[in-house]
N, C-alpha and C positions, 0 to 999 in steps of 0.2 A: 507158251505158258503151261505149265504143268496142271493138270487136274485135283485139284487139291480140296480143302473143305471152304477154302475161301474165296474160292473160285465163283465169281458171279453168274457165272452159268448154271452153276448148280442148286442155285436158288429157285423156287418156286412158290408160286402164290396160293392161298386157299378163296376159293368163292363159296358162302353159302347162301342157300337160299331155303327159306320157309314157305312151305308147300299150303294153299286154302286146304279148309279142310273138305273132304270127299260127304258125298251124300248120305252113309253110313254113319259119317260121325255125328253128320248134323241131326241124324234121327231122333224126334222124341225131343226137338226143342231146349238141352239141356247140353250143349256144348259148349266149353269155357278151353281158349287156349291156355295152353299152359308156355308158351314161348312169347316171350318180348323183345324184338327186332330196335335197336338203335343202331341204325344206319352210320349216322353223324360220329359215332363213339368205335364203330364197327365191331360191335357187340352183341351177342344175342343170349338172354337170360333163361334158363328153363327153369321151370318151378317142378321141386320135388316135394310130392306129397307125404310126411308120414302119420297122418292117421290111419286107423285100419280100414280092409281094404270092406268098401259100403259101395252099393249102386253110384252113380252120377250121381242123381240129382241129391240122393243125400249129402254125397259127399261136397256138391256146389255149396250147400246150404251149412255142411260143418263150416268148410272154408271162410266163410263168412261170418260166422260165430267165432272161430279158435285161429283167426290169421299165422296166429305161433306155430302150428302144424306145418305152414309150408314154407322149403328153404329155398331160396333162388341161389342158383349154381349160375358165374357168368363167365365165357368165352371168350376172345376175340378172334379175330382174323383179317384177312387184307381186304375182301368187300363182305358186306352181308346185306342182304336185301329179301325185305318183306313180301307177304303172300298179296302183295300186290302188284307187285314190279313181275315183268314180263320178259 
């Protein structure tokens, strides 16, 4: 069988995985993921922020006020698994 593009061997899978966050981030008690892992969907949502660019914890606190600032961008792929899976 010839090497072609529909050749099933040439096929390959994506895994992603979402990382806890590191000590750094959590500094200062004001850490909000911005990724939403659905497994079940194998989807994973990033939230992009556009209001201007303010500390954390302001910016926690706009988010929360102006929801309309932030857009969720969504992916898929073959597995995706949460910063809890190991």
């Amino acid at each position: 069988m010839p090497l072609g593009l529909n050749n099933p061997q040439n096929n390959f899978k994506v895994v992603v995985r979402v990382r806890p966050p590191v000590a750094r981030e959590k500094q200062g008690g004001h850490f909000r993921s911005i990724v939403q892992v659905a497994p079940e969907s194998r989807t994973i949502a990033i939230m992009e922020y556009l209001g201007r660019e303010i500390e954390e914890r302001e910016r926690a606190k706009d988010i929360e006020l102006n929801p309309h600032l932030c857009v969720w961008n969504a992916f898929s792929f073959d597995f995706v698994h949460d910063m809890n899976d190991t």
